[in-house]
ZAGU-677983 format. One record per residue: residue number from 0; x, y, z of N, C-alpha, C, CB in turn. Coordinates in steps of 0.05 Angstrom, whole numbers, plus 5000, padded with zeros to 4 digits. Each point is the difference from the previous one (the first is absolute). Glycine has a CB too. Layout:
BEGIN
DRENMAR    k  n.east  n.north  n.up  ca.east  ca.north  ca.up  c.east  c.north  c.up  cb.east  cb.north  cb.up
DRENMAR  NUM       X        Y     Z        X         Y      Z       X        Y     Z        X         Y      Z
...
# end
This chain:
BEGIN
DRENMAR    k  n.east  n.north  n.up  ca.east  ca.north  ca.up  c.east  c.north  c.up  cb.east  cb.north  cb.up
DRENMAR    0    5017     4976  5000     4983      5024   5000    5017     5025  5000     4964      4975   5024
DRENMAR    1    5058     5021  4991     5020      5023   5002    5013     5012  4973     5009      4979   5044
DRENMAR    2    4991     4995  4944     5013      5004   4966    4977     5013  4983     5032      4954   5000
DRENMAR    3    4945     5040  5005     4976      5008   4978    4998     5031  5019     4966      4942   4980
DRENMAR    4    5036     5070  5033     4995      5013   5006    5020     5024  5000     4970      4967   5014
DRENMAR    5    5061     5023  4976     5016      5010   4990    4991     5009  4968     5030      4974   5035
DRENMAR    6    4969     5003  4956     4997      5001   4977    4971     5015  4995     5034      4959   4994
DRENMAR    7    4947     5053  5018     4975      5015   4993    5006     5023  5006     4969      4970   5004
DRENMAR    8    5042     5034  5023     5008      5031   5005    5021     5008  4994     4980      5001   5029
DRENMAR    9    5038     4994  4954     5021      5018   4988    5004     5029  5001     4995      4967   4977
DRENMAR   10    5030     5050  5012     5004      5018   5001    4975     5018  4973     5056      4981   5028
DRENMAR   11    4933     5041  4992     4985      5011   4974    4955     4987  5004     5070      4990   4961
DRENMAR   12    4937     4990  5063     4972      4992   5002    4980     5018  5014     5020      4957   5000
DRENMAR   13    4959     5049  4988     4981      5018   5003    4984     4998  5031     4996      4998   4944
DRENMAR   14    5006     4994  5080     4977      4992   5017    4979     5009  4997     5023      4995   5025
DRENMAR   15    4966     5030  4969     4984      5004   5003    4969     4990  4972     5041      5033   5037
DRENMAR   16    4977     4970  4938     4982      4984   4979    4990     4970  5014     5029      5024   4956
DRENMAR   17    4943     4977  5040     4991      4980   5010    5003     4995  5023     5001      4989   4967
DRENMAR   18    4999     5026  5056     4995      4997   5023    4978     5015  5018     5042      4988   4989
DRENMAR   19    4927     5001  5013     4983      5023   5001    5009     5005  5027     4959      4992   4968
DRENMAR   20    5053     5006  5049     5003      5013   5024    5017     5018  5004     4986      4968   5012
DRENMAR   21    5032     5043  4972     5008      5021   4985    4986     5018  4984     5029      4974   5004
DRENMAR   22    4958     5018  4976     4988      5003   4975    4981     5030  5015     4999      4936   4971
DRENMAR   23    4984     5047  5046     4973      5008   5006    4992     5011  5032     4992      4964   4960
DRENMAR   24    4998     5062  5035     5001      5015   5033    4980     4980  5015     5006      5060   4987
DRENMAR   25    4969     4930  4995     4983      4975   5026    5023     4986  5024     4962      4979   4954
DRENMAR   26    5061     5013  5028     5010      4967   5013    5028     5025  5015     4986      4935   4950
DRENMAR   27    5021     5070  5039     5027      5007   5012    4994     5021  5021     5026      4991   4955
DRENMAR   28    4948     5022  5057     4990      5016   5015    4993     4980  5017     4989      5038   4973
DRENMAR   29    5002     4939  5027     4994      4986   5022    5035     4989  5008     4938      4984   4985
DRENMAR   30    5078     5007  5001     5027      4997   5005    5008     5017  5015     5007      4982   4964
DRENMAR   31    4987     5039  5031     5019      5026   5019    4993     5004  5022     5009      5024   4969
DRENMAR   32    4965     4973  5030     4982      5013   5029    5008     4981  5019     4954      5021   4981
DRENMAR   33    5046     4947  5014     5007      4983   5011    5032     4998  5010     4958      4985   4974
DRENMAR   34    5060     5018  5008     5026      5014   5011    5010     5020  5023     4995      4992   4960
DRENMAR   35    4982     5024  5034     5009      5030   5019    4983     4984  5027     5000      5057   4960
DRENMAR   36    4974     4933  5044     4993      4984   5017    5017     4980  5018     4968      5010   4970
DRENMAR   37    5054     4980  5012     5012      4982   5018    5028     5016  5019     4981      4959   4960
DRENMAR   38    5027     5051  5011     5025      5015   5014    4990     5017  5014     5030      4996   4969
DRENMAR   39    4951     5022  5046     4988      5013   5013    4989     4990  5027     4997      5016   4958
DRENMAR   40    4995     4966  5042     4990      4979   5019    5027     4995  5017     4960      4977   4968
DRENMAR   41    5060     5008  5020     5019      4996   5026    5015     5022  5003     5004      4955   4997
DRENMAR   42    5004     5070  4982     5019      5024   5003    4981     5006  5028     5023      5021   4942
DRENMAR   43    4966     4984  5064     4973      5007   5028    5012     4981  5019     4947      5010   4975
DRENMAR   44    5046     4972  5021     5013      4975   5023    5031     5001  5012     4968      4968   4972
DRENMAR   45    5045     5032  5003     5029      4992   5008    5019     5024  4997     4991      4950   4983
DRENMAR   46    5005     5073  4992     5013      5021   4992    5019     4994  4978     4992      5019   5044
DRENMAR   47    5012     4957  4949     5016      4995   4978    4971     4967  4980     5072      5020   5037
DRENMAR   48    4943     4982  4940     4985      4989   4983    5018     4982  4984     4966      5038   5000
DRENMAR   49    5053     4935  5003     5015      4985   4982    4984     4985  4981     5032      5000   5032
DRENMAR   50    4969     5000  4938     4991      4994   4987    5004     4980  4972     4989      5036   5031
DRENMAR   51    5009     4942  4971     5008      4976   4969    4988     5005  4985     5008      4965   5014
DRENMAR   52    4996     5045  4961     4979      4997   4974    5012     4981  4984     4982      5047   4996
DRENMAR   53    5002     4935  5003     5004      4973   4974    4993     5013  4976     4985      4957   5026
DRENMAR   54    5044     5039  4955     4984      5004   4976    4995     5029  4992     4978      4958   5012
DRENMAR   55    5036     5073  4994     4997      5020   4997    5002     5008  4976     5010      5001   5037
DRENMAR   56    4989     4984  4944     5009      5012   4971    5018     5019  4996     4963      4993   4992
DRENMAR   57    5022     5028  4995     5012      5021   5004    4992     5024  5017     5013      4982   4962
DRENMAR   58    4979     5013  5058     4993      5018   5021    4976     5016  5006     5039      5000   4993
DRENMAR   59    4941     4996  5001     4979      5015   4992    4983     5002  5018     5005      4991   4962
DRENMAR   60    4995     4986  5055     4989      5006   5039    5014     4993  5022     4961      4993   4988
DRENMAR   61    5074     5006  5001     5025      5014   5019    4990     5028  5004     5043      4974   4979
DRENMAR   62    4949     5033  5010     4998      5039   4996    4983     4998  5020     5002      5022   4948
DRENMAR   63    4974     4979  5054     4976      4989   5021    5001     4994  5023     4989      4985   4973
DRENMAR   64    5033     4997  5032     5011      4988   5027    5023     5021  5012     4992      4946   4981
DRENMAR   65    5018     5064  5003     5019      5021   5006    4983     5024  5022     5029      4991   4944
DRENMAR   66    4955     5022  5036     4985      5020   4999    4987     4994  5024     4998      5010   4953
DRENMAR   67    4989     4972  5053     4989      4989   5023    5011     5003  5021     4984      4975   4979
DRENMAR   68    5062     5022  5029     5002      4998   5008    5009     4974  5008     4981      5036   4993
DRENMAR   69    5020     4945  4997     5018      4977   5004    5027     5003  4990     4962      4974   4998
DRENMAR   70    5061     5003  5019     5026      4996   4981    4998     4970  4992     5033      5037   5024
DRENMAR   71    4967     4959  4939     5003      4983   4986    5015     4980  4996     4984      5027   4992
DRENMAR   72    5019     4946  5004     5013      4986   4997    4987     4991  4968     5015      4993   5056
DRENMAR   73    5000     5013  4924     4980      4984   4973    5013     4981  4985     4978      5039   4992
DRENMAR   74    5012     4940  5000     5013      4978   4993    4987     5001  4962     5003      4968   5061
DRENMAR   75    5018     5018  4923     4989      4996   4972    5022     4984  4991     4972      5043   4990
DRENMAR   76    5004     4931  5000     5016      4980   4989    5018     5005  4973     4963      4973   5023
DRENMAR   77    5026     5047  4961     5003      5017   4975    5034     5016  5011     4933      5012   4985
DRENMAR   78    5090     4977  4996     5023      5021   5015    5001     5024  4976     5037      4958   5030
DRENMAR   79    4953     5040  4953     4983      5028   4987    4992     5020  5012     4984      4977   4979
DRENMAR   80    4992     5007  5035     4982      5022   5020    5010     5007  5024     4963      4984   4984
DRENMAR   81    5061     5002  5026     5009      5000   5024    5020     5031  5002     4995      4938   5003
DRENMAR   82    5020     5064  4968     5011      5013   4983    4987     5036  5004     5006      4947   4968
DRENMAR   83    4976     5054  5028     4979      5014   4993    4990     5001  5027     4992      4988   4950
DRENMAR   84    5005     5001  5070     4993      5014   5029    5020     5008  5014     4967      4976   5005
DRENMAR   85    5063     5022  4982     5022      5003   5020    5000     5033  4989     5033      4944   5006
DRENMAR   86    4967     5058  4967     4995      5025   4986    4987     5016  5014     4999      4983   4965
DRENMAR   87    4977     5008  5029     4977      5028   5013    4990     5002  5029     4981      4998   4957
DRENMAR   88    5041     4989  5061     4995      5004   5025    5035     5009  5010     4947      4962   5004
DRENMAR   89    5071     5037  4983     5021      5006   5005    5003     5018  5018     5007      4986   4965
DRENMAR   90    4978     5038  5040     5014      5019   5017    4974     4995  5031     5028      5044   4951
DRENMAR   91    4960     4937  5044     4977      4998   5019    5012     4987  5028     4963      4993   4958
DRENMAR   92    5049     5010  5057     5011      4975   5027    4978     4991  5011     5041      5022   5018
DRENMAR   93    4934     4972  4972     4980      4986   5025    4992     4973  4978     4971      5053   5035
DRENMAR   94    5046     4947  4935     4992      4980   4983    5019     4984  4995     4972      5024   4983
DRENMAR   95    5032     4942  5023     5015      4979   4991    4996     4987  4990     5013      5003   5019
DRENMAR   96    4999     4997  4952     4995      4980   4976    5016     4973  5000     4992      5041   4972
DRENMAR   97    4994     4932  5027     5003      4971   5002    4998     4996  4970     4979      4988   5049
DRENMAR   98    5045     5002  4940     4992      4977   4977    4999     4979  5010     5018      5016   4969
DRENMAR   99    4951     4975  5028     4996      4976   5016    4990     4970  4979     4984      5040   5044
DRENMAR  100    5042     4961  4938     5000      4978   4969    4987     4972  5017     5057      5019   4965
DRENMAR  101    4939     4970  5055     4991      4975   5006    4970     5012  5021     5058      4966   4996
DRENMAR  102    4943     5047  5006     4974      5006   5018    4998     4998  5031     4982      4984   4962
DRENMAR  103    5052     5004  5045     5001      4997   5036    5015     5027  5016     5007      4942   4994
DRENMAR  104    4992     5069  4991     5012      5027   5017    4980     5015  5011     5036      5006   4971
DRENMAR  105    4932     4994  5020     4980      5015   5016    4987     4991  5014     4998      5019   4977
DRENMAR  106    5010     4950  5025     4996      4979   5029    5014     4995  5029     4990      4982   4963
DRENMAR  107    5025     5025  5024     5024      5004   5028    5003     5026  5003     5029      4962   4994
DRENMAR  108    4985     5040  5032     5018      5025   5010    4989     5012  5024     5014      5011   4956
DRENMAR  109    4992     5007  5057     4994      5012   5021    4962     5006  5000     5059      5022   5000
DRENMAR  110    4930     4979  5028     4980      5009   4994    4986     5021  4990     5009      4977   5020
DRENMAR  111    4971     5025  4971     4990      5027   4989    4966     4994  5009     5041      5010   4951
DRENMAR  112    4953     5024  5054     4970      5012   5002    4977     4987  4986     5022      5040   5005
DRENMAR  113    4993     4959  4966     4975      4990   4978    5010     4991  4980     4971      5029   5007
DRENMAR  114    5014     4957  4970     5008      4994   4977    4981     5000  4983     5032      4979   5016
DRENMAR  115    4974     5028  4961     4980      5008   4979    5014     4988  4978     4978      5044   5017
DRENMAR  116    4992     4951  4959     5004      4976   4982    4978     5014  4979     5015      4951   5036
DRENMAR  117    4995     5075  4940     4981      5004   4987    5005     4981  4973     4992      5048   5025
DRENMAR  118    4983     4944  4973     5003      4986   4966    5023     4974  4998     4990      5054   4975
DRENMAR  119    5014     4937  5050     5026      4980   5010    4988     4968  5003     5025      5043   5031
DRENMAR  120    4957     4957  4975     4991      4982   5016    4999     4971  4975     4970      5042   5039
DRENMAR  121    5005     4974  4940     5000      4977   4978    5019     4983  4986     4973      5026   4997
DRENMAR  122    5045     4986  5006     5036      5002   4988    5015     4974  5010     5007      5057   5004
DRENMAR  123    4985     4940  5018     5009      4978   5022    4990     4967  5000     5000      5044   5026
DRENMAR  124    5005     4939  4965     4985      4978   5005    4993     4982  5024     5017      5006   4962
DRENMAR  125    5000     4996  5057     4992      5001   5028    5001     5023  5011     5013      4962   5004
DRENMAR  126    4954     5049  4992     5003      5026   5014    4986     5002  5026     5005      5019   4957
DRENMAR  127    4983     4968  5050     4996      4988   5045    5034     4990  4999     4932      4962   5014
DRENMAR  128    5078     5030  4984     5027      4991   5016    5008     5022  4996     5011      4954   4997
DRENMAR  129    4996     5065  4985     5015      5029   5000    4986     5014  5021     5012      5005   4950
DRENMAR  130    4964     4999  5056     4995      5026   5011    5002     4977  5034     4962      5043   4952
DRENMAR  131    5040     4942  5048     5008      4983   5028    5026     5003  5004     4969      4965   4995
DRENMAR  132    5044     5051  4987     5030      4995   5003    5001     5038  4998     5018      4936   4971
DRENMAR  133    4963     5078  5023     5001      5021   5004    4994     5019  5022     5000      4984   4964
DRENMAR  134    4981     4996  5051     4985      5014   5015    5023     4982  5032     4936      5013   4960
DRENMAR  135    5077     4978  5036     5019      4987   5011    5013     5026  5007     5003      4954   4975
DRENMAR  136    5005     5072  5018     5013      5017   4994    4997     5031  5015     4999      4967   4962
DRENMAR  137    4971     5022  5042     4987      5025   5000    4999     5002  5039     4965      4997   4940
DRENMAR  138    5046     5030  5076     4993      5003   5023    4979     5002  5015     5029      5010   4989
DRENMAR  139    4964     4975  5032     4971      5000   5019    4979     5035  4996     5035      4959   5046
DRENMAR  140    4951     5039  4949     4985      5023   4987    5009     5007  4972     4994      5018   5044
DRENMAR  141    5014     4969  4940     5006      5012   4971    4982     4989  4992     5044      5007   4992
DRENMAR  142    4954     5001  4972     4982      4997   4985    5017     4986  4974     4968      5039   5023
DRENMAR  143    4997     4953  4960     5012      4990   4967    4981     5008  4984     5024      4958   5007
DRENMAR  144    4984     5040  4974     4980      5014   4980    5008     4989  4974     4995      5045   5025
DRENMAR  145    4990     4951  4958     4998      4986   4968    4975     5015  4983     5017      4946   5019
DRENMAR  146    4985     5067  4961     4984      5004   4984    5013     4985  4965     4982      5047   5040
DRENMAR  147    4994     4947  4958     4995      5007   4963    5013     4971  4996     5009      5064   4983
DRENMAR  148    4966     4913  5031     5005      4971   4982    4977     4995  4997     5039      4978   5014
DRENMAR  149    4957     5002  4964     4978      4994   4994    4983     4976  5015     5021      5021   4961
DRENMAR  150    4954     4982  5044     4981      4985   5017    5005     4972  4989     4963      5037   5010
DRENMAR  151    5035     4951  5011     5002      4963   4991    4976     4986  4978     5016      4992   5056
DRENMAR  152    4996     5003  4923     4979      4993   4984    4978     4986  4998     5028      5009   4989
DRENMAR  153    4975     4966  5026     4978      4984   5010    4981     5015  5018     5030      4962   4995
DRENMAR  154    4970     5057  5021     4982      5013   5017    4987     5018  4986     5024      4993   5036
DRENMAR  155    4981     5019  4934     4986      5017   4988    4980     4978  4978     5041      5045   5008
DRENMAR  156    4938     4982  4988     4974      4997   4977    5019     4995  4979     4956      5034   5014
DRENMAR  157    5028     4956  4971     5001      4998   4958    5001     5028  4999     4965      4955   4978
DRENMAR  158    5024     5059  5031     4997      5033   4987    5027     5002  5006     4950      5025   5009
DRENMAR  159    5049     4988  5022     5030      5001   5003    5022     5000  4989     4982      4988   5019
DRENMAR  160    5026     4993  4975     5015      4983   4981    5003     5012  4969     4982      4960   5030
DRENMAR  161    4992     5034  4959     4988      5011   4979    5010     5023  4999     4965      4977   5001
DRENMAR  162    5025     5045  5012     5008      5029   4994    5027     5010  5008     4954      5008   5004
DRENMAR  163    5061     4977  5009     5032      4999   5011    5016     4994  4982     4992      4987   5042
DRENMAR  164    5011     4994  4934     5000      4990   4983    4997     5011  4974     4991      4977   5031
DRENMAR  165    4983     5037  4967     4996      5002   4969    5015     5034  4999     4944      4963   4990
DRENMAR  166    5052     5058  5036     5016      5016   5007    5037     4998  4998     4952      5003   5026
DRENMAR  167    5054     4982  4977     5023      4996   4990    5005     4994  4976     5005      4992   5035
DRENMAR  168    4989     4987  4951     5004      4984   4976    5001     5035  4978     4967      4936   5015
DRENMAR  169    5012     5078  4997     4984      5026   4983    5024     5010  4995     4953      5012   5021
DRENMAR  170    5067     4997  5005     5018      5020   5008    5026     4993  4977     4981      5004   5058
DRENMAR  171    5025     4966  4959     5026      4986   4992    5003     5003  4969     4996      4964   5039
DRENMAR  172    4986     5027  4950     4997      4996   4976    5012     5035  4969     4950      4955   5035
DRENMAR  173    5052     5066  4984     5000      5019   4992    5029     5016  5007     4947      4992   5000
DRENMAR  174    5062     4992  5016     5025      5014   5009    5026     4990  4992     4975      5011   5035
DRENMAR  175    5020     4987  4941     5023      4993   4977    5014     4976  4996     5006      5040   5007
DRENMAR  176    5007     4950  4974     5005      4973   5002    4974     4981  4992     5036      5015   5037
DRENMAR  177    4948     4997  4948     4970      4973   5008    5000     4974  5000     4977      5025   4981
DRENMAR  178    5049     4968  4998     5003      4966   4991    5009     4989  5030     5019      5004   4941
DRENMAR  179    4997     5011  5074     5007      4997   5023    4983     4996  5032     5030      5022   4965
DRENMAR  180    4953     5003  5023     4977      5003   5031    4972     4980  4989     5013      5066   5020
DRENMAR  181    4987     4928  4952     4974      4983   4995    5015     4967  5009     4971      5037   4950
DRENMAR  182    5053     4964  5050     5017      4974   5009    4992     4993  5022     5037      5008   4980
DRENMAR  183    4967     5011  5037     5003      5003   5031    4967     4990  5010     5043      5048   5000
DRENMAR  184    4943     4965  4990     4970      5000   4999    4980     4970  5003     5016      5044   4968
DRENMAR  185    5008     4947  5002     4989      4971   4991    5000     4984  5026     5021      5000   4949
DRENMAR  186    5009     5001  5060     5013      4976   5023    4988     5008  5017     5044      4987   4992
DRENMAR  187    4947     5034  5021     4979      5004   5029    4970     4989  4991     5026      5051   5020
DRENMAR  188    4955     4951  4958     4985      4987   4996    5000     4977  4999     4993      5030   4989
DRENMAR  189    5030     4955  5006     5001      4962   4994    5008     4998  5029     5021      4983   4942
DRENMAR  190    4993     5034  5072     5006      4990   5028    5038     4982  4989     4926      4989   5023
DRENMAR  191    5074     5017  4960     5033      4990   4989    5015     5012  5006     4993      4985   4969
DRENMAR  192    5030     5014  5055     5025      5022   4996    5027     4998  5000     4973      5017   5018
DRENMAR  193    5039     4998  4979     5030      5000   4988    5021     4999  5027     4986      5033   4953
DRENMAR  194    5025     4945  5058     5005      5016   5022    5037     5017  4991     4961      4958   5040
DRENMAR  195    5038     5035  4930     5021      5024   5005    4998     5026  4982     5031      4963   5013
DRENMAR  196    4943     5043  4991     4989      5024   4981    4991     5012  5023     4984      4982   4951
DRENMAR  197    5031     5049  5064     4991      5009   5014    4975     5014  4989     5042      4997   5023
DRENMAR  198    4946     5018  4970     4970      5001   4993    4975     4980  5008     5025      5019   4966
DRENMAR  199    4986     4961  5037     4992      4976   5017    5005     5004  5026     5009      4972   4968
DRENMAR  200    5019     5021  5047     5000      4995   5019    5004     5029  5021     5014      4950   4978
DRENMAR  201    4996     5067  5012     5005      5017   5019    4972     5005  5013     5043      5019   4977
DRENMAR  202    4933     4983  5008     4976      5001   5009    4993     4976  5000     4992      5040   4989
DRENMAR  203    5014     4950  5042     5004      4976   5008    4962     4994  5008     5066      5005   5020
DRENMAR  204    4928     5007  4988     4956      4995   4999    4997     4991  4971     4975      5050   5034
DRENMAR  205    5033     4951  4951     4980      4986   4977    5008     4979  5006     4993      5027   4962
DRENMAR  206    5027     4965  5053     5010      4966   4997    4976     4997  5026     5069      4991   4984
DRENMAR  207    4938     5017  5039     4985      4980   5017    4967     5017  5018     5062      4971   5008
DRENMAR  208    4933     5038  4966     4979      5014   5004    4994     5023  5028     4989      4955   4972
DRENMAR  209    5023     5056  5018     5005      5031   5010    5005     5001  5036     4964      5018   4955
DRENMAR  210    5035     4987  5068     5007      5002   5021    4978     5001  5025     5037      5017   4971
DRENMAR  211    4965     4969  5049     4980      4988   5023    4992     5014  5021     5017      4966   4992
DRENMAR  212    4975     5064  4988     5001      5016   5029    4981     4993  5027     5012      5037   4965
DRENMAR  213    4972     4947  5031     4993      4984   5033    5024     4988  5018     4955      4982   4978
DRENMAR  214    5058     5004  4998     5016      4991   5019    5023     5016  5012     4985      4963   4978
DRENMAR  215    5020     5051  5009     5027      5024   5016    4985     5010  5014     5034      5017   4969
DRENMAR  216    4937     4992  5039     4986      5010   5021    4998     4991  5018     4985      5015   4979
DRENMAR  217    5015     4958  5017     4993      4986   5033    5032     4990  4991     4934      4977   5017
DRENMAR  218    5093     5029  4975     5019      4989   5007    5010     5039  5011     5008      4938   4963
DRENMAR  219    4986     5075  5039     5006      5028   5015    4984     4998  5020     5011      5029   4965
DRENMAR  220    4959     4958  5037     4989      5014   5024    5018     4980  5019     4945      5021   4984
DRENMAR  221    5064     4953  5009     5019      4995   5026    5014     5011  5009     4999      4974   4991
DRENMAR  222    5016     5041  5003     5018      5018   5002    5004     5033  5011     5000      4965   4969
DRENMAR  223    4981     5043  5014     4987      5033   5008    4970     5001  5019     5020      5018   4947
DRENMAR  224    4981     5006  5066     4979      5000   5017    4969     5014  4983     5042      5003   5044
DRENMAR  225    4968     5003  4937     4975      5012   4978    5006     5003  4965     4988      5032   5045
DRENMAR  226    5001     4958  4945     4994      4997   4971    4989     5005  4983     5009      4984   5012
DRENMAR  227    5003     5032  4966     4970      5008   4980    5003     4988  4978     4990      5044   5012
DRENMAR  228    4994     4952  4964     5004      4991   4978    4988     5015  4981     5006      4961   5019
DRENMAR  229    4998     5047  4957     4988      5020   4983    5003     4985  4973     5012      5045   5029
DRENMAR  230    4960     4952  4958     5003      4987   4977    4989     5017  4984     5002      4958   5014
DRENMAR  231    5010     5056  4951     4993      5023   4988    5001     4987  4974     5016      5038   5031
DRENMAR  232    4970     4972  4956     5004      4994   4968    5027     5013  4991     4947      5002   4991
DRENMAR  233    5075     4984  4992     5021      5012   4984    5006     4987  4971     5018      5013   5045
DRENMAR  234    4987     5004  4937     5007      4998   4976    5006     5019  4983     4980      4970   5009
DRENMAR  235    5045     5022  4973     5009      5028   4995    4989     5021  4983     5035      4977   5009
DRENMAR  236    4944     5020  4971     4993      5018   4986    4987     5022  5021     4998      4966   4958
DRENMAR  237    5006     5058  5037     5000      5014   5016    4958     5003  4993     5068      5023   5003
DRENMAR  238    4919     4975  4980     4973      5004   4986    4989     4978  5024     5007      5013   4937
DRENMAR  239    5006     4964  5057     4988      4978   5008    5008     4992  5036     5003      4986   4942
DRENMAR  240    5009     5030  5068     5010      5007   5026    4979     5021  5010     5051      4991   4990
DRENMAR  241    4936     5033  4996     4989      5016   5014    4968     4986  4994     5040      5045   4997
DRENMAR  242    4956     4931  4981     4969      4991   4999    4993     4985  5022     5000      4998   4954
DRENMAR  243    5030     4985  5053     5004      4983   5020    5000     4995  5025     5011      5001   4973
DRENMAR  244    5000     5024  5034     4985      5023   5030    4979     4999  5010     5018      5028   4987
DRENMAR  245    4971     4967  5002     4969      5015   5006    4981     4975  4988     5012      5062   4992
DRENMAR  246    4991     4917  4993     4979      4970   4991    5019     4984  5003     4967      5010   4964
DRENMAR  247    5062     4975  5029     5009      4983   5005    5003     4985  5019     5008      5018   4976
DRENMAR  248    4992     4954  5026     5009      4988   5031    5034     5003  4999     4955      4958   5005
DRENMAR  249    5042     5040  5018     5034      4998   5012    5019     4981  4979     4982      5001   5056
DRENMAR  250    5039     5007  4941     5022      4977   4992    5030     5004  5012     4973      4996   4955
DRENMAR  251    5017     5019  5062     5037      5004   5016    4985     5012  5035     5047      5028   4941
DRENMAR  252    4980     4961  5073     4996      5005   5019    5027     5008  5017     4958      4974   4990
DRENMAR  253    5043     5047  5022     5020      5013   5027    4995     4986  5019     5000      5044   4991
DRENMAR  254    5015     4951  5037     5001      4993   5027    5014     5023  5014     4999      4950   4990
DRENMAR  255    4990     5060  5036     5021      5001   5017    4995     4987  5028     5013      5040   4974
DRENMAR  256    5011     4956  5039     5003      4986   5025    5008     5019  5019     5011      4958   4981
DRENMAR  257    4981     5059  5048     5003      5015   5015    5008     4975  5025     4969      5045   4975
DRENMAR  258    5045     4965  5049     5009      4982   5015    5009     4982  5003     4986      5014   5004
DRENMAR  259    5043     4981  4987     5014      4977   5005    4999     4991  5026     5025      5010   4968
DRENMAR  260    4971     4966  5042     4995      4992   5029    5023     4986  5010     4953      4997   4994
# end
């Protein structure tokens, strides 16, 4: 996974194309609010805020966590992107950039306040043993937080599905390359995949049908003394994001975990 994920985020990779939680003020406004919420919550408690971000890309709610008030720890399997956060945080001292090429560097190490996991989670194929190995990490009253994976597929409607689906295929299909994104398209409809065609695997939910957010809920509420779960419609066309708001069912869902015990 570490290699496909080299090989997708390279030097020059866009995060934010095709990422509605970027893309779109609906999703990335509940991201933030939820951010400043956490880091806010214990800066009150404790007066300092240590913080893991799995998976920071290229920084886009480092800024957030900053601003809030936390000091960062950010990890990226990408030594591209890792590249590119040493850059634009260079003169910042509350930000430390991890090339983390195997994925065990944001599992270990000293304790920390919280850990956050945007758009990280799906990426992972054991992702309950990661966040068991994350929340391993986290100090008595800290928090976790995950936004922007997609709902477990078996627990959703045909519609659901249906409109999660035909919303993409719509999008993909248009953003250049077609012989390529109608490729990509084919093998998620047959359920056939490549496992060395990242387009396949890096978006590791089409393989094993998208992510259990029950189960990381009752695998946090062991853990934390209060829990929310937020399930929102996302998809990237921005038309089909703002229709989606307001009639669509859910297809992604955030967590956060308050009280480490």
């Amino acid at each position: 996974m570490g290699e496909l994920q080299q090989c997708s985020h390279d030097a020059g990779h866009n995060y934010a194309k095709g990422s509605p939680h970027i893309l779109h003020h609906s999703i990335r406004d509940r991201v933030v609010r939820s951010i400043h919420e956490l880091v806010g919550e214990i800066l009150a408690r404790t007066g300092q805020c240590r913080v893991v971000e799995v998976g920071a890309g290229h920084g886009c709610f480092t800024d957030h966590l900053l601003a809030a008030g936390a000091e960062v720890q950010v990890t990226e399997m990408s030594a591209s992107s890792a590249d590119v956060l040493r850059h634009r945080f260079r003169h910042n001292g509350k930000v430390t950039v991890v090339h983390d090429a195997d994925g065990e560097a944001a599992l270990s190490g000293d304790p920390v306040d919280a850990v956050v996991c945007i758009s990280v989670l799906h990426h992972i194929p054991d992702y309950l043993g990661t966040i068991n190995r994350l929340v391993g990490r986290i100090s008595p009253g800290g928090a976790f937080l995950s936004f922007q994976d997609p709902l477990w597929y078996p627990r959703r409607s045909r519609l659901s599905l249906a409109l999660d689906r035909g919303a993409y295929f719509g999008w993909r299909l248009f953003q250049g390359e077609p012989r390529r994104g109608m490729a990509t398209c084919m093998r998620r409809l047959r359920g056939a995949y490549d496992e060395a065609n990242p387009s396949d695997m890096v978006e590791y939910h089409v393989v094993r049908q998208g992510v259990d957010e029950e189960a990381i809920r009752d695998r946090l509420t062991a853990s934390f003394s209060a829990v929310r779960l937020e399930r929102y419609w996302s998809t990237q066309s921005c038309l089909l994001q703002a229709v989606g708001d307001r009639y669509f069912p859910a297809s992604n869902f955030g967590i956060l975990a308050h009280g480490r015990r």
